[in-house]
SERO-491815 format. One record per residue: z, x negated, y of N, C-alpha, C in turn. Coordinates in steps of 0.2 Angstrom, whole numbers, plus 2048, in hexadecimal, padded with zeros to 3 digits. Atoms other than C-alpha are relative to their C-alpha. Example, Ala and Ser with C-alpha at 12.3 -4.5 7.8 and 13.67 -1.06 7.14 Angstrom:
# SERO-491815
8007FC7FA8277C27EA8007FC806/7FF8047FA8247BC7FB803804805/
# end
This chain:
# SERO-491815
8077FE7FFD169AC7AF7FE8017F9/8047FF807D0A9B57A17FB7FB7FE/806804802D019A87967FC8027FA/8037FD806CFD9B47897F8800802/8067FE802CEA9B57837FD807800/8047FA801CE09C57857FC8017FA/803800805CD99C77737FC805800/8017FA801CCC9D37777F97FE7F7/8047FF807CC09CB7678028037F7/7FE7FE805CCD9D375C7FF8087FE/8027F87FFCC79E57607F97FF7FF/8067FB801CB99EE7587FC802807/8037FA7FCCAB9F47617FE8067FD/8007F8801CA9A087617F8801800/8067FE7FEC9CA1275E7FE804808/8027FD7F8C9FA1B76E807802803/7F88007FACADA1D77C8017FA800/7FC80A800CB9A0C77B8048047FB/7FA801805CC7A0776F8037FA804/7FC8057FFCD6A007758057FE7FE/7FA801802CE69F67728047FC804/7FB8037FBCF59F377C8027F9801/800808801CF79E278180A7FF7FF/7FA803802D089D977C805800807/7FC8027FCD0F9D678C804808803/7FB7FC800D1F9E1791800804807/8018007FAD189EA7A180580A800/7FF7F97FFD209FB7A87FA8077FE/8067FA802D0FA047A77FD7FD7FB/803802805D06A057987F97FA801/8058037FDCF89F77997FB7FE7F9/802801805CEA9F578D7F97FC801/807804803CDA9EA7877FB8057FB/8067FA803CCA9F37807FA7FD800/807801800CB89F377C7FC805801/8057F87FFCACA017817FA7FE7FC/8057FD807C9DA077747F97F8803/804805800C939F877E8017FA801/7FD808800C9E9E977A8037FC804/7FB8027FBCA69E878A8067FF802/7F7800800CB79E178D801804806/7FD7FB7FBCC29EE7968057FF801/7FA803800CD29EB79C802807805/7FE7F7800CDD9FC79F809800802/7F87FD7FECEDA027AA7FF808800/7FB7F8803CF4A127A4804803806/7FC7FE7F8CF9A1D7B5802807800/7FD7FA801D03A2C7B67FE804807/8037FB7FECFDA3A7C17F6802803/8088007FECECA3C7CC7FE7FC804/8028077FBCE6A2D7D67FA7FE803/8067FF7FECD4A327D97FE801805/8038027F9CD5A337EC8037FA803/7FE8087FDCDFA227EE7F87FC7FC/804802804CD2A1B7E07F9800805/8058007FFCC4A217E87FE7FF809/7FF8017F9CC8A1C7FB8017FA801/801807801CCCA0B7F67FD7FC7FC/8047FD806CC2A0B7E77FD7F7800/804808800CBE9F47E57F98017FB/805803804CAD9EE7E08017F97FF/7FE807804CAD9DE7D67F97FD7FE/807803802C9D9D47D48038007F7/7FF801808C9B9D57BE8058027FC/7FB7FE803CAA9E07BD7FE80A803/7FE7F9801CA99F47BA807802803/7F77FD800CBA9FC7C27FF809802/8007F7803CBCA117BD807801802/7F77FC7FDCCBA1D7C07FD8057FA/8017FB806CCAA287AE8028037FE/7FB7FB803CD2A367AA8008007F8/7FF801806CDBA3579B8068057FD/7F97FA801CE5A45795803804808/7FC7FF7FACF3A487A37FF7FA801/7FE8077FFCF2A367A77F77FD802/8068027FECE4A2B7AF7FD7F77FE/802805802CDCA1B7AB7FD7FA805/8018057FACD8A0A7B77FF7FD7FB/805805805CCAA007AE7FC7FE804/8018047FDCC49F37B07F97FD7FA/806802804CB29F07A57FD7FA802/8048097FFCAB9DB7A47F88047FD/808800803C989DC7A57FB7FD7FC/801807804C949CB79F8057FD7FB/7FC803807C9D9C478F8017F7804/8018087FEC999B27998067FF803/7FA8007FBCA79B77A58068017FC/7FD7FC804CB39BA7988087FD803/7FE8047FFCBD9AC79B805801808/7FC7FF7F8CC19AF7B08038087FE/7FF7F67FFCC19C37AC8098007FA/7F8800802CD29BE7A18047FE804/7FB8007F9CD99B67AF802801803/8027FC7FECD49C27B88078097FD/7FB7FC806CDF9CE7AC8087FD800/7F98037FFCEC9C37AA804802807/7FD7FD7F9CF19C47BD7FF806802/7FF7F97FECF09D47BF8068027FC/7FA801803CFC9D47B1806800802/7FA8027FCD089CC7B8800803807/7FF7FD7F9D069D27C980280A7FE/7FD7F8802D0A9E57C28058027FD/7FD801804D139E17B58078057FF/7FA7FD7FDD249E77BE800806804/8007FC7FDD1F9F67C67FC8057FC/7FE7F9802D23A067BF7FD808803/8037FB7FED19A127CB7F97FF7FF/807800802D08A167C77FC7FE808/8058017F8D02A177DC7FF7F8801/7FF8087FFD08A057DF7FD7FB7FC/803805804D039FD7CF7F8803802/8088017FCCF0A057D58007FD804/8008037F9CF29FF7E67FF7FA800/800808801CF69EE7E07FD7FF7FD/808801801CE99EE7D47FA7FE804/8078027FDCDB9F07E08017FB805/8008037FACE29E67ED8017F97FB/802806804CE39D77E07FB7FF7FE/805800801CD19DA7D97FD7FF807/8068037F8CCB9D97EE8037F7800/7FF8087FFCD49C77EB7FC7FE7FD/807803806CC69C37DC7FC801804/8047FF7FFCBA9CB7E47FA7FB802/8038077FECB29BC7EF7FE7FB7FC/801803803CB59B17E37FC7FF7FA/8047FF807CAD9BA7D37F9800804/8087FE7FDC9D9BF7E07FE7F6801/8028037FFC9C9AC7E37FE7FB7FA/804805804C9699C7DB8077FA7FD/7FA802802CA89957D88038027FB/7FD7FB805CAD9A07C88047FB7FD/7FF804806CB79947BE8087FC805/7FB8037FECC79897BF8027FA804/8018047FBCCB97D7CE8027FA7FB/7FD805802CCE96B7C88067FD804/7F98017FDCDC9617CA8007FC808/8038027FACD49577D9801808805/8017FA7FBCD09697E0806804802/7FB7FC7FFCE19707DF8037FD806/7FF8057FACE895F7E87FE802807/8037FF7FBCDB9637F6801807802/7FF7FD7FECDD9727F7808800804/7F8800800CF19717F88007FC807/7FE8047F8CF09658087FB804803/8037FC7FDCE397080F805804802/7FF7FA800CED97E80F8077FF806/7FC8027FCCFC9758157FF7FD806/8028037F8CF396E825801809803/8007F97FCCF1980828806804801/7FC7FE7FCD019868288037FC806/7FC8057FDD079768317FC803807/8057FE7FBCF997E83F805806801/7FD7F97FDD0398F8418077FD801/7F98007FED1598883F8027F9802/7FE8047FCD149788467FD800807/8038017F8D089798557FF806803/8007FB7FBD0A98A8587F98067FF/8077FF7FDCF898F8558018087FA/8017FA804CF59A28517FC8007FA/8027FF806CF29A78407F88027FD/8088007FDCDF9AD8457FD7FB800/8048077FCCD999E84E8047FA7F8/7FD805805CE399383E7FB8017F9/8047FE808CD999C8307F97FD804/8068007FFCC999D83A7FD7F9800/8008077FECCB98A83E7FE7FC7F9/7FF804806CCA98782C7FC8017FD/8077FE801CB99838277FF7FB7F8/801805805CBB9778167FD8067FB/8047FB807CB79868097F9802801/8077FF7FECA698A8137FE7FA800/805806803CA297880E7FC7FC807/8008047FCCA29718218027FB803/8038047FFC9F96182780A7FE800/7F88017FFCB596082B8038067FD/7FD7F9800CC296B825803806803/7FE7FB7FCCC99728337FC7FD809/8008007F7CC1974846802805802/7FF7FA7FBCC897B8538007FD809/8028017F7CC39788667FA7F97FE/803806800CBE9678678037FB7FD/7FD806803CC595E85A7FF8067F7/8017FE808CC295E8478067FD7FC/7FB805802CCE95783A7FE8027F6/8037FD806CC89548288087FF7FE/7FA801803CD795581B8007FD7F8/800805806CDA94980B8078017FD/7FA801803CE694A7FE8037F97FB/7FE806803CED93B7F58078037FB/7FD800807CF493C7E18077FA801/7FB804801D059307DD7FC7FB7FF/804804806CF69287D27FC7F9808/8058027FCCEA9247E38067FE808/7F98007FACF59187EE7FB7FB806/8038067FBCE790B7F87F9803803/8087FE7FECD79167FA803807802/8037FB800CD19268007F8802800/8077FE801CC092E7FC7FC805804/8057FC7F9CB293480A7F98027FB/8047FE803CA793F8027FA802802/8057FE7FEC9A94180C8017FC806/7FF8017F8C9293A81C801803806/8007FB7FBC96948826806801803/7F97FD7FECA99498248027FD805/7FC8037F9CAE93C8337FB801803/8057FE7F9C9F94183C800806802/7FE7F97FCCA794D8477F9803807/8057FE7FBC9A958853804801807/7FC8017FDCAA95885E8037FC802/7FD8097FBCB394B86B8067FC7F9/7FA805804CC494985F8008017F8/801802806CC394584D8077FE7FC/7F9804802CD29428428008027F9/7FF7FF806CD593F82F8068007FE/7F9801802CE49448298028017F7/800803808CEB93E8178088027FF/7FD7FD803CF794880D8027FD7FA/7FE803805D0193D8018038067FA/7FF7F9803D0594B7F28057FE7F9/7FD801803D139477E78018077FB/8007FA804D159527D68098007FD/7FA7FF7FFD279597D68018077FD/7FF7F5806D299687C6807800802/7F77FD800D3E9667C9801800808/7FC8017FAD3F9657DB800807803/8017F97FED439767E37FB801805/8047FE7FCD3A9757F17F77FE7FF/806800800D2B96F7EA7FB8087FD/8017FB7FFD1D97C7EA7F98017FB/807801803D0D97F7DF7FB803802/8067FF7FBCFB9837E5801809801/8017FB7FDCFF9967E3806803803/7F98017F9D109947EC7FF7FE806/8028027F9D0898B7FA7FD807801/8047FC7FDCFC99A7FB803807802/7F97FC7FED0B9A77FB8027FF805/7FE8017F9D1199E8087FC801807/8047FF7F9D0399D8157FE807802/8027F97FFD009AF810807804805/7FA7FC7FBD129B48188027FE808/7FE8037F9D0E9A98287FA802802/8077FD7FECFC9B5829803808801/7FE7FB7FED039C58327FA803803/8077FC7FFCF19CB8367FC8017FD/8017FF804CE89D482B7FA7FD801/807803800CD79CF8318017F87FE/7FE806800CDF9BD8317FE7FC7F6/7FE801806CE59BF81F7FA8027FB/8077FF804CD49C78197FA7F97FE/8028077FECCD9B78218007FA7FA/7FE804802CD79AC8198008017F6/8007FC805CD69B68077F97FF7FE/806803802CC29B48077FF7F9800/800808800CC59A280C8007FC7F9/800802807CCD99E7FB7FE8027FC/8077FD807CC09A77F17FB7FB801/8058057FFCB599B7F98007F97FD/7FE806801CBD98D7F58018007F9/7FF7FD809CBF9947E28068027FE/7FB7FE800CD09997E3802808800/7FD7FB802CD89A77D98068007FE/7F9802802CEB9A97D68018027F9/8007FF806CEA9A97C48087FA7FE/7F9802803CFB9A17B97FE7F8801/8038087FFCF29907B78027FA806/7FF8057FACF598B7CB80B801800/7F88017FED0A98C7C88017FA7FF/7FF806803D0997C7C17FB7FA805/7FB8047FBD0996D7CC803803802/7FF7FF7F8D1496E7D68017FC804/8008067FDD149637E48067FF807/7FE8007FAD1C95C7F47FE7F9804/8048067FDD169528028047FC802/7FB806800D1D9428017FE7FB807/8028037FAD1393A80F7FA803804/8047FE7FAD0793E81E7FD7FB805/8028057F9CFC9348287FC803801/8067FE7FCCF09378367FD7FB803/8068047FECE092D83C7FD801805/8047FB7FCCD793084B7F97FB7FF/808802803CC492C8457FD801807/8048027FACBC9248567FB7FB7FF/8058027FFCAD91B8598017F87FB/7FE806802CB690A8528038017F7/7FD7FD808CBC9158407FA7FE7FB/806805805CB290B8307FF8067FB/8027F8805CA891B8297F77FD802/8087FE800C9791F8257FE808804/8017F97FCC9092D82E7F7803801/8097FD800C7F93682E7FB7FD807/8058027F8C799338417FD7F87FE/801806801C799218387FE7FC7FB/803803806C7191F8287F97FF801/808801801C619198247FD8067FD/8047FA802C549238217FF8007F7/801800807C539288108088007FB/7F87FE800C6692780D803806800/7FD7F87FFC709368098048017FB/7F9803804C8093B7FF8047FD7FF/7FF8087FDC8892D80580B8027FD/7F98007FFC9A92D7FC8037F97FF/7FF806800CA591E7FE80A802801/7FA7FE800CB991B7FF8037FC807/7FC8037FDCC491480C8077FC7FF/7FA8027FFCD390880B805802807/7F97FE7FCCE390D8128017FC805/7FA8067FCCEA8FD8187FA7FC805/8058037FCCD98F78217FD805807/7FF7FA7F8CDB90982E806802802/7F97FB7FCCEB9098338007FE807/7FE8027F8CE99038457FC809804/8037FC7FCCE1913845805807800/7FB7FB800CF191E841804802807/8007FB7F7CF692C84E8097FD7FB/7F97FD801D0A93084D8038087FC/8007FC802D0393D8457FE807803/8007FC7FCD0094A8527F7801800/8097FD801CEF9528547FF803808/8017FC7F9CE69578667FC8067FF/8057FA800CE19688647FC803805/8047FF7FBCDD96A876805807801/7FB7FB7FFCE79788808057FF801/7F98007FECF897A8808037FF7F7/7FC800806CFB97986D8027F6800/7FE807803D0896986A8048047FA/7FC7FE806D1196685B807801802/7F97FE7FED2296D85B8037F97FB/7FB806804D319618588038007F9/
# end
């Protein structure tokens, strides 16, 4: 993976047009960095023929990002103008993986195609209020998140649709995933974090639903293991077990929500799940909960010990309702 810096402070501004310079990394198509006459970083793929009716049929808008088709000579130009200098930071990122994701391909159609269709992955994420890099906590959470999700299509069967839709943790809902009548919130646990879990709100075991379950995702960090996966290896993966595109569009705005862009930075953990348990959070489960607090009360986070709810461990299994069981 590229860790190369985009150095666009080392370019002059113009007095009029842009001025560019090829970036370092060794791609098939020429690829450049630049500044236009009003001090805006540009970021520049060099394309061989006329591209002006794909471009203008699929043509991405980018919350704080300029994107043009420019005729240059015989040849045509994919720019990409930053608005804000404050973004400068994510819009390298932003660069970098595109970088890498082109890098290898030699036609000019394709490397456009996959340009815009990597800028509609930003897109959500730059328009929202999440711009910035997940922490290590958030990565953790995410990672078991994502892994319940697949575990929903390839363990209990449950289509790839109703799987994404069911997953309401990036919209900032009360559980991470509901689907019929049953919610299931999800927690990850570090090597570091072996006696506690942390309930961040009163709302997360107060399910609006009859069945409720907590399930805790022990997360071992494993860089030699082969089969271990990292956050943007998990999201490769769930992306090959979403065969609808509506599904995968779904599932594509979701991790924009959640602040989730495949930049180089997420190869690293990488993880495998060393343990699993599940809870079923009933009437008698030692939680706080909103219907319950005093008046005046609010915010309410607190942690649970492990070894004081184990009478409340399922076998692991979860009642979706229906006919979905888990497969053997």
């Amino acid at each position: 993976m590229m860790t190369d810096t985009l150095n666009w402070h080392e370019i002059t501004c113009p007095n009029d047009d842009y001025t560019v310079r090829k970036v370092p990394q060794q791609c098939k198509l020429p690829v450049y960095i630049g500044k236009n006459h009003h001090g805006h970083c540009l970021f520049i793929i060099e394309l061989e023929g006329d591209h002006s009716a794909f471009f203008n049929k699929k043509k991405a808008s980018v919350h704080g990002i300029t994107v043009d088709l420019r005729q240059y000579g015989k040849a045509q130009r994919f720019v990409l103008s930053l608005q804000r200098l404050i973004d400068k930071d994510i819009f390298e990122s932003l660069c970098l993986s595109l970088i890498n994701s082109i890098c290898r391909i030699s036609d000019s159609s394709v490397a456009l195609a996959n340009s815009i269709e990597h800028l509609n992955r930003w897109k959500a994420f730059l328009a929202g209020k999440k711009a910035r890099k997940l922490s290590p906590e958030e990565i953790r959470g995410l990672f078991a998140e994502l892994h319940f999700l697949g575990g929903l299509v390839e363990n209990y069967g449950v289509c790839e649709d109703e799987a994404v839709e069911s997953w309401e943790g990036p919209q900032g809902l009360h559980q991470d995933f509901v689907m019929g009548n049953t919610a299931i919130e999800v927690k990850s646990l570090s090597g570091k974090e072996r006696g506690t879990v942390r309930i961040s709100s009163e709302d997360q075991l107060e399910g609006l639903v009859d069945n409720v379950y907590l399930k805790i995702f022990r997360l071992a960090t494993a860089e030699e293991v082969p089969s271990a996966l990292s956050l943007n290896d998990k999201v490769r993966k769930i992306e090959t077990l979403i065969k609808s595109p509506d599904a995968l569009e779904a599932f594509t705005n979701k991790l924009a929500l959640f602040g989730y862009v495949p930049v180089d930075e997420y190869d690293t953990p990488k993880f495998l799940v060393a343990d699993e348990n599940t809870y079923t959070v009933n009437s008698e489960f030692p939680k706080i909960v909103r219907s319950k607090l005093p008046v005046g009360v609010m915010k309410v986070r607190y942690e649970l010990e492990l070894h004081r709810i184990e009478r409340f461990l399922t076998d692991n299994t979860i009642d979706l309702g229906g006919n979905n069981e888990p497969n053997s």
